[in-house]
C-alpha positions, -999 to 999 in steps of 0.1 A, spaced: -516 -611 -206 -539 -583 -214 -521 -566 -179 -480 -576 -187 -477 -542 -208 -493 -522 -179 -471 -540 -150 -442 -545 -179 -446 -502 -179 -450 -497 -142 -417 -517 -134 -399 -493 -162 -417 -464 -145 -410 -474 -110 -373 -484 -117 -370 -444 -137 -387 -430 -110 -360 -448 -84 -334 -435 -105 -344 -406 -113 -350 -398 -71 -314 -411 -65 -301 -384 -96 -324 -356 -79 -306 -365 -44 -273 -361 -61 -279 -331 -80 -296 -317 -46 -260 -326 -24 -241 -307 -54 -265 -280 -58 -260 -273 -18 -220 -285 -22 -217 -253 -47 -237 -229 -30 -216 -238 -1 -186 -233 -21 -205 -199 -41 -210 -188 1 -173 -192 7 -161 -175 -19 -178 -145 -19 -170 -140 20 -133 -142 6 -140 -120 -21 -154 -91 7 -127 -96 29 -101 -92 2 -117 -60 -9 -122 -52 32 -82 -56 30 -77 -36 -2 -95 -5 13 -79 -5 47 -49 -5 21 -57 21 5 -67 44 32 -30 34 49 -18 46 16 -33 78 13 -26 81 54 13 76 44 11 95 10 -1 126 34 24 121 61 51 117 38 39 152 22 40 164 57 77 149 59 88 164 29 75 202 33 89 199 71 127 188 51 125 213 27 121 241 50 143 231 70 171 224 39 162 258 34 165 276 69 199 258 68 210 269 35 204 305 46 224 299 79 254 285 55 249 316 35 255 337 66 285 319 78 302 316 46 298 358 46 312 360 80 342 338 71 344 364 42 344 392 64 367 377 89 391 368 59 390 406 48 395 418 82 426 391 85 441 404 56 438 444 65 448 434 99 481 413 86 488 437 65 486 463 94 506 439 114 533 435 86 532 474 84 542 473 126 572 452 119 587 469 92 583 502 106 594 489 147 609 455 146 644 470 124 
């Protein structure tokens, strides 16, 4: 009788320790089931950000092109708008000559056409 509380405390102890060895194996397979998950997640995380620069460098590679494109228009639009210029005074000119000509030429047919 004198030994029941020692085995009474070594079956408590035993049956903890059994338990407490199956909780440390579960909290062992979750520890390594979020570190897994932790892993993942970060190697998402860096190839997001891997995506975001390549991004970003397309957009400043565009943003400069489109500059490019847009300098090249506008002198252009404005090499044309001098050639309009030009041929808008030669239509003037050849509507000034028209008119001193057709009235030369309505000056002929009065004078030899009676």
């Amino acid at each position: 009788m004198k030994f029941l509380p020692f085995i009474h405390a070594s079956l408590i102890g035993t049956s903890l320790l059994l338990v407490s060895c199956d909780r440390q194996k579960q909290l062992l397979r979750e520890k390594e089931r979020l570190e897994a998950e932790y892993k993942q997640s970060v190697e998402e995380i860096q190839a997001i950000e891997q995506r975001i620069l390549a991004l970003g460098s397309q957009v400043a590679t565009a943003s400069v092109t489109l500059e490019r494109q847009a300098t090249t228009a506008e002198q252009k639009a404005a090499h044309l708008q001098a050639e309009v210029a030009k041929l808008e005074a030669g239509v003037k000119s050849l509507e000034d000559a028209a008119k001193e000509f057709g009235s030369k030429v309505d000056s002929y047919k009065a004078k030899y056409l009676r």
